[in-house]
N, C-alpha and C positions, 0 to 999 in steps of 0.2 A: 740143179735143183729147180724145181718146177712147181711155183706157188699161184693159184687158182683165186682170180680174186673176185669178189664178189661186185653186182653192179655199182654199189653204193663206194666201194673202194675204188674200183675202176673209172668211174666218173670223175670223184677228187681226182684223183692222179692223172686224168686224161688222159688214160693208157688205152692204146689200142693192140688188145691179147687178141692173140690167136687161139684157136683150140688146144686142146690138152691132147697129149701124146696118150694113148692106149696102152703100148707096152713100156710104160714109163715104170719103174719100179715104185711101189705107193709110200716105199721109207725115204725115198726123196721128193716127195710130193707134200704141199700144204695145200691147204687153203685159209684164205686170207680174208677181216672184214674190219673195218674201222664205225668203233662203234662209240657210244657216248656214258660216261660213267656216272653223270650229275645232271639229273633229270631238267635241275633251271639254268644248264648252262647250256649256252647258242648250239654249240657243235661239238663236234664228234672230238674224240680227246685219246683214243687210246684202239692199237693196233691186236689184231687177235689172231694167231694163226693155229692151225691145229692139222698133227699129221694123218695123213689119209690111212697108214696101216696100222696104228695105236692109238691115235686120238690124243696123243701126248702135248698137253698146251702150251703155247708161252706167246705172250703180253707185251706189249710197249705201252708204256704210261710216263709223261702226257707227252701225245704227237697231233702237233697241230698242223693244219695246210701248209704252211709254209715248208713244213721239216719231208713234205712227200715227195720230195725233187731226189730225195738221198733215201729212201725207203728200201731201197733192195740192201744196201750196205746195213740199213740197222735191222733187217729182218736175219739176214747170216751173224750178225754180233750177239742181238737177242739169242738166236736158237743155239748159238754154241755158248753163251754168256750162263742159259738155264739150264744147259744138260753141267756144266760147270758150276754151278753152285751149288749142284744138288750132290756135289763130290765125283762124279764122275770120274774116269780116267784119262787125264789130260793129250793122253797117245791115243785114246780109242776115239774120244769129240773128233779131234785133230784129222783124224782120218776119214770120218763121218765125212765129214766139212769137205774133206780132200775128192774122197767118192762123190758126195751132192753136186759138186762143182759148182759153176757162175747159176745165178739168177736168172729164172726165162717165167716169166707172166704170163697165165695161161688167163681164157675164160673161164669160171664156173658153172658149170654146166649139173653137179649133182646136190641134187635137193636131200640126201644121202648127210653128207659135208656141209653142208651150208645149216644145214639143221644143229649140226657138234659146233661151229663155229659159234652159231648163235649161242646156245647154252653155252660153251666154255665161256663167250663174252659176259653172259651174267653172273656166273661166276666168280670173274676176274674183278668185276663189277664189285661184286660186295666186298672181296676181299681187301682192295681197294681203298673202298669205303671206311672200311671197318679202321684202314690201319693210318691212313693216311689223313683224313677228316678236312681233304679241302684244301691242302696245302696249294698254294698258287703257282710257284716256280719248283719242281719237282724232276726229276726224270728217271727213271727208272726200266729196263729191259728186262727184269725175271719177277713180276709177277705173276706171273703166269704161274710159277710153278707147285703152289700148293694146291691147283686147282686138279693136279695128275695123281693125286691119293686119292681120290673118289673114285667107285665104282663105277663104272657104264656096261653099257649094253645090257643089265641084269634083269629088268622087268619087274625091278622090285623085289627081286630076290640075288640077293649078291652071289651064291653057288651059281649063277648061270652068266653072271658079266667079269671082267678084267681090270687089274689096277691100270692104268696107260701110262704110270711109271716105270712098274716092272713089266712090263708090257713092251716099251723102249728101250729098257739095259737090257733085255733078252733079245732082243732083234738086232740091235746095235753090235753086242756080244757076239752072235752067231755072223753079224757080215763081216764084222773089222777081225774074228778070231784072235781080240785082247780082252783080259778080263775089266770087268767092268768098276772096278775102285781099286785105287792105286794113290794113296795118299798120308800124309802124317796124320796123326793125331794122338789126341791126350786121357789119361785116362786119370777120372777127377773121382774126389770121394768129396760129398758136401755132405755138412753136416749142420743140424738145425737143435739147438741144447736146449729144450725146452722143460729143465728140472727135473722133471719128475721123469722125464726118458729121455732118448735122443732118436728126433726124426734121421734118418741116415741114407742118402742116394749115391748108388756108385754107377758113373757112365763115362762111356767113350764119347769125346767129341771131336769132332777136327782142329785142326792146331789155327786154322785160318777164318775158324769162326767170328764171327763179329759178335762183340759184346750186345748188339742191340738184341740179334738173335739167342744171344747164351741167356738175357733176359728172360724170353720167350719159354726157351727149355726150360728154366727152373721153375720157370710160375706155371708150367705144364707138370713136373714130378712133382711138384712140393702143394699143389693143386691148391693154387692161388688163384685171383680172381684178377689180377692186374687193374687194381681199383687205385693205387697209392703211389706215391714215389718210390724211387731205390737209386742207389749210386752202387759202384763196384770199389772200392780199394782195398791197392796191393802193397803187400808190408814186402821188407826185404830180411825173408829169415824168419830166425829165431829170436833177434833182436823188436822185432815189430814196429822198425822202422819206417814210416809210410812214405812209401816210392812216388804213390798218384791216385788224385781220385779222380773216379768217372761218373760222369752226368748225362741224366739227358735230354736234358733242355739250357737251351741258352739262359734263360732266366733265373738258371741254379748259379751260373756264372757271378752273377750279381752280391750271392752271398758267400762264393768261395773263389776267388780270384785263380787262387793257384788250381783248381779242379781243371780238369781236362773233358772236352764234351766227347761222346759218347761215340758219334758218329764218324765210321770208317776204321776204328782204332780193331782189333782182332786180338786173341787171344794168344797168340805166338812171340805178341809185341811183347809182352811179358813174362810167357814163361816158357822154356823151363826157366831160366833168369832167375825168375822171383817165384819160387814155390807154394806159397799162400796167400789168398787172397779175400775179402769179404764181402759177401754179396747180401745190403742191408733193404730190406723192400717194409714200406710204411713206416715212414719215420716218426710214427706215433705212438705204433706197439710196438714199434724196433726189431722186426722179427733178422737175426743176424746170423747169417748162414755161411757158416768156416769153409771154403774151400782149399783143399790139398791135392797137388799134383802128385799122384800114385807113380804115373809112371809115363816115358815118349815111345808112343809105337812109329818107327820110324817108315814103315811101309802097310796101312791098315788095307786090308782090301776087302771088307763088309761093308755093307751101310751104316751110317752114321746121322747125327746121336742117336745113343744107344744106353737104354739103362739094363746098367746088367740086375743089380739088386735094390729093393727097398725093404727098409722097416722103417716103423714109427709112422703113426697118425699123424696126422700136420691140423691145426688149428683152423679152424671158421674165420673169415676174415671179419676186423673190426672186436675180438674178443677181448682187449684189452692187456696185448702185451704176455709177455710169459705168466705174472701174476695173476693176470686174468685168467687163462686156461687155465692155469691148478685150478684156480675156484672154479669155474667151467667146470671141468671134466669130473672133478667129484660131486657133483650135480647130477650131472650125466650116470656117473658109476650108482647112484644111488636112488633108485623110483620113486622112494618112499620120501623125497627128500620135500620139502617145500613149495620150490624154484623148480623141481624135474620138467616138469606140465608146461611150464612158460618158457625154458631154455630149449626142449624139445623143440617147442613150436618155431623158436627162433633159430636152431640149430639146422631147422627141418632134415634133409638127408644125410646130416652128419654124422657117423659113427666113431664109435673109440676105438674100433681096431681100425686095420688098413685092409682093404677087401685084398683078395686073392689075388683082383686082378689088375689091381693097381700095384702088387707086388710083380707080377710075373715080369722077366724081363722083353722087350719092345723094341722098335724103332718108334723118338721121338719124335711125332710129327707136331711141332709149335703151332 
């Protein structure tokens, strides 16, 4: 594997590269830059690498000087760490990895690559930013990977650029001749009873999901704004006996002893086990969303999550609870009403049906 690293990288590390090999295959080729995520802090915090024949990215967050003495080992952890979370198939990374072989530090020499590095690091940057707000002791090797759903190369017009996800299971695919998903997963029917109908989302997700992420997917179907708290608990049965809650924040700890914090716990942990479970987000308008295990695909080999269908409108956030939306929406259903003019305004692009294309089914990208 042959990773191309920039001055800025090369100087930290005090590496002295040699040139880059010419007939080097470019799906084992990176190039590499250590860049900075938080504009008032000293130094550089987080590694960027990006493949020279897909432009397929992935992130080390936080790498400080000290951690650059062992950089080759967490650059092969990272790249097989993010083609693996993204579900991949554990025999095709495996063999990637196998084919890439050891670490060999090149110069960067194309202004080409240094250019994608840069942009992917800004990227990774806000992603980052967005998700993580500063945490000080963190570490992290696949953020990188929602930064490979964006289009490039397109000039503004997406018909003329590539995803550099499916961009890298098609390359990956055609060298290792494995296919490219090969994994369990679960297929869930959630359900939001909001009276007057039932919001209703059915998807496949993987069985090794992490609850922080299964967060993620729902307030993406149920098109939530992740403004509020939520916990997850799992009853056991029909009895509705409560197994465990989950949290996510330590501080929730405080007002429920027995709760269980959120993070690392996955979906597997639980079910098939325990077939139902309740995923409650704003614990003010309590919006409480049934989930039911349909069913264990024991070998799925699509990508994942995946909603297959929706109905039902899902509510504005802050509407005041299921009792709110009734009075809400018959507002809405009625022009002539009052209140139409002022809830309008407040509602702004809310509608009472569900557009077309919020039905259609997807790959969920959180």
């Amino acid at each position: 594997m042959q990773i191309a690293l920039t001055k800025k990288l090369a100087d930290a590390m005090g590496a002295n590269s040699r040139s880059a090999q010419e007939d080097k295959n470019p799906l084992f080729s990176w190039t590499a830059n250590w860049t900075k995520v938080w504009d008032n802090h000293r130094s550089e915090d987080m590694i960027v690498l990006v493949n020279n024949a897909t432009r397929f990215t992935v992130a080390i967050y936080q790498v400080k000087r000290k951690d650059l003495k062992n950089v080759a080992e967490m650059m092969r952890a990272a790249i097989s760490n993010t083609l693996l979370s993204m579900n991949l198939n554990p025999g095709l990374v495996e063999e990637y990895m196998r084919l890439a072989g050891e670490v060999e530090f090149t110069q960067n020499r194309s202004r080409q690559t240094a250019a994608w590095v840069t942009k992917a690091g800004l990227d990774c940057a806000f992603y980052v930013g967005n998700e993580y707000n500063g945490i000080a002791k963190m570490f992290s090797d696949t953020v990188g990977a929602s930064a490979n759903y964006r289009h490039v190369n397109s000039s503004g017009n997406v018909n003329e650029g590539y995803v550099p996800y499916h961009a890298m299971i098609n390359a990956l695919s055609e060298l290792t001749g494995k296919q490219a998903y090969k994994y369990r997963a679960f297929e869930l029917l959630v359900t939001l009873d909001l009276e007057v109908y039932k919001a209703v989302r059915r998807m496949i997700v993987p069985a090794n999901l992490e609850f922080v992420r299964f967060h993620k997917v729902l307030q993406s179907v149920f098109d939530w704004q992740n403004y509020h708290l939520y916990d997850f608990t799992i009853f056991d049965g029909n009895k509705r006996i409560l197994v465990a809650r989950i949290v996510p924040f330590e501080d929730d700890l405080k007002y429920d002893e027995d709760a269980i914090l959120i993070k690392g716990y996955t979906l597997s942990e639980f079910l098939p086990e325990h077939k139902c479970m309740l995923y409650t987000y704003d614990m003010g308008d309590k919006w409480e969303h049934e989930i039911q295990l349909v069913r264990v695909i024991e070998d799925h080999d699509k990508e994942s999550p995946y909603l297959l269908e929706a109905s039902g409108q899902t509510p504005p956030e802050d509407v005041g609870g299921v009792g709110g939306f009734v009075n809400f929406r018959e507002i809405m259903l009625n022009p002539s009403h009052a209140e139409y003019g002022e809830m309008k305004e407040w509602a702004k692009y809310w509608t009472t049906e569900l557009s077309d294309w919020k039905r259609r089914p997807r790959v969920i990208h959180d």
